[in-house]
N, C-alpha and C positions, 0 to 999 in steps of 0.2 A: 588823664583819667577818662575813660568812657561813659560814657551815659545812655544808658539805656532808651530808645524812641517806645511809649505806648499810647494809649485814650484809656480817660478816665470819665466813662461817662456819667452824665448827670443823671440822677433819678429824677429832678426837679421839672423834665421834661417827660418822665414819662406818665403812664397811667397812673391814676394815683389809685383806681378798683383795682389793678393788678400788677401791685411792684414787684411780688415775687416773680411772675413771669419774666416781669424787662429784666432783673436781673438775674434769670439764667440766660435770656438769652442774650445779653451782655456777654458773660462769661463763656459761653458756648461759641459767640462770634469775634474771641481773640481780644475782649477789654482788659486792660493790668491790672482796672482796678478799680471800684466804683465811687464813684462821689455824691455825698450827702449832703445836703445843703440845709443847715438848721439855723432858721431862722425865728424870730421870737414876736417880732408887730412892735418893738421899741427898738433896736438898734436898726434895722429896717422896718419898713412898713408890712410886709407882707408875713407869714407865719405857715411854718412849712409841717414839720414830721417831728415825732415824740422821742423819744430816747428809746423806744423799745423795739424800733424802727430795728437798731443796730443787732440785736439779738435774735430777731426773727429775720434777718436775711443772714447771718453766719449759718442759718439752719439750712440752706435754701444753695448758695454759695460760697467757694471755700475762695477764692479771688479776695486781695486785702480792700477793705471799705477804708474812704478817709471820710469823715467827719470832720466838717468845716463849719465851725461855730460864729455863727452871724449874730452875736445876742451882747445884750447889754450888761448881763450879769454873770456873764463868765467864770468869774474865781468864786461866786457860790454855786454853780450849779458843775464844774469842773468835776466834783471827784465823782457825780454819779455818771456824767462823761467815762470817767476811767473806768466804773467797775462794768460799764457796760461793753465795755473791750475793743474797739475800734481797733483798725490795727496803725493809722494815724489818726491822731488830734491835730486840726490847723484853728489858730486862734487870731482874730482880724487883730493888728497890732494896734491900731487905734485904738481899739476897745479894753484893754489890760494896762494894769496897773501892774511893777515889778515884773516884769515877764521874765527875768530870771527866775524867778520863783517858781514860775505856771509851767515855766516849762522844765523845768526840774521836776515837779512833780507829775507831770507826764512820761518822762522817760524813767521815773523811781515806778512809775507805775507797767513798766515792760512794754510802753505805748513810745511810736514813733510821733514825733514832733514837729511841729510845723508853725509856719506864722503867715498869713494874706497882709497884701499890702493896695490898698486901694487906686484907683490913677491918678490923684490928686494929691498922693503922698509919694515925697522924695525919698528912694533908697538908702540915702546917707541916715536916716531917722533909726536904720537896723542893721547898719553895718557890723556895729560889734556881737551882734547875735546870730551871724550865720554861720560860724564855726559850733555851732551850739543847736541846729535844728536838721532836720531829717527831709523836711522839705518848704521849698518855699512858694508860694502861691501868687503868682502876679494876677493882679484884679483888671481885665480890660476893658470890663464897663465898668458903672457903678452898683454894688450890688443890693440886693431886693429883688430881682424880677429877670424870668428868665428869656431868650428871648431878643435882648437889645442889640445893637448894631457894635458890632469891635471898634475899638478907639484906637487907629493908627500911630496916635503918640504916645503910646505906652511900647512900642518894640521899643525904643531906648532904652527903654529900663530893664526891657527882659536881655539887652545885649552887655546892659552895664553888669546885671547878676553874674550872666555865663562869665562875663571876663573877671570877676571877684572871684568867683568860687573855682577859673580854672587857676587864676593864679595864686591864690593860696592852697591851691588840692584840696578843697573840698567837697564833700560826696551827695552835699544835698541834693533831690530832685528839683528840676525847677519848671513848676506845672502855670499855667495859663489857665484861665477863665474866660471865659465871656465871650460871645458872638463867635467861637471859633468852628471852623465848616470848611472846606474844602477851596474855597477860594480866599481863604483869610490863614489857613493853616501853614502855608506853605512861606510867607516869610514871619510869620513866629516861629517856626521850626527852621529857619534862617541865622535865627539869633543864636540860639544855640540853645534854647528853650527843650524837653524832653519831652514832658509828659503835657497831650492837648484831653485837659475839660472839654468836653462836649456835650451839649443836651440835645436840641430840637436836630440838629444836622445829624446824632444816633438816632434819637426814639421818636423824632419826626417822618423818620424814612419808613418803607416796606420792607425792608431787611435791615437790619439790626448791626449783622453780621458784616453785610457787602460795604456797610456805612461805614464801620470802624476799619476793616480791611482798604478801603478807599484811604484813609487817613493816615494809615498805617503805612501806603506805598507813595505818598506823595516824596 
């Protein structure tokens, strides 16, 4: 099965006075797809963008947004997640109770599915759930804050996914987070990893476009 190579950049690096701009010019300079980072000041410390976030850049760009829910309360605030239409929900698996559940009622809701797995959790903890999700999110720092330095000891885990999901043919995406740039991209994109998160390394640079295209041809 193939997998498609794109960047999914981060908004959480860009202006926060002009998100709609970062994300046309995202879209316009070849990103797959935009990454949200919602965070709440309890499951991490920091507290990012509101739900309505999602609605006002569907107007703005048609590129699928994922919505990565960094929050402590997850399964109450979940269905106004769904009606606000992302076109993925990733939910940190630490933080969910039942996740068969959560993510049933994600994909009951026409929404593609996802689950992040932090660096200090072992893969084995969601083996029996990834024939069951859309995409899977490996975490290569710790997250809160954007920014940090990539954590070399998590490619294992992005190589043990690719070998699970070639050898049972499954179609998840398997996206990276954290610290990824040009000089870190290329063995996560080793593993057999697809889709590179990136924030400050797009909406850090002068061109937007030439950043993701760099990424794109490593």
């Amino acid at each position: 099965m193939a997998y498609e190579r794109s960047v999914s950049p981060s908004l959480l690096a860009a202006d926060f006075a002009d998100l709609g701009t970062a994300a046309r010019q995202a879209e316009s300079g070849g990103a797959g797809s935009l990454h949200l980072d919602y965070m709440d000041g309890h499951y991490v410390p920091n507290i990012t963008f509101g739900i309505d976030l999602i609605p006002a850049l569907k107007r703005v760009v048609s590129i699928p947004l994922v919505a990565h829910l960094m929050i402590a309360n997850t399964r109450e605030r979940l269905g106004d997640f769904i009606r606000a239409e992302p076109d993925f929900l990733v939910l940190q698996e630490d933080a969910i109770r039942k996740p068969h559940t959560l993510l049933g009622a994600i994909r009951d809701g026409g929404i593609k599915s996802g689950l992040a797995i932090n660096p200090s959790r072992p893969l084995k903890r969601i083996h029996g759930l990834l024939p069951h999700i859309d995409m899977l999110l490996i975490m290569s720092v710790h997250p809160g804050f954007g920014g940090q330095k990539f954590m070399p000891e998590t490619l294992d885990k992005m190589k043990e996914a690719h070998e699970l999901r070639t050898r049972d043919h499954l179609g998840f995406e398997l996206a990276v987070d954290g610290g990824v740039n040009p000089d870190t991209a290329r063995d996560i994109l080793g593993t057999g990893a697809n889709v590179l998160v990136a924030g400050s390394a797009v909406f850090g640079t002068d061109d937007v476009g030439k950043a993701i295209r760099g990424l794109l041809n490593l």
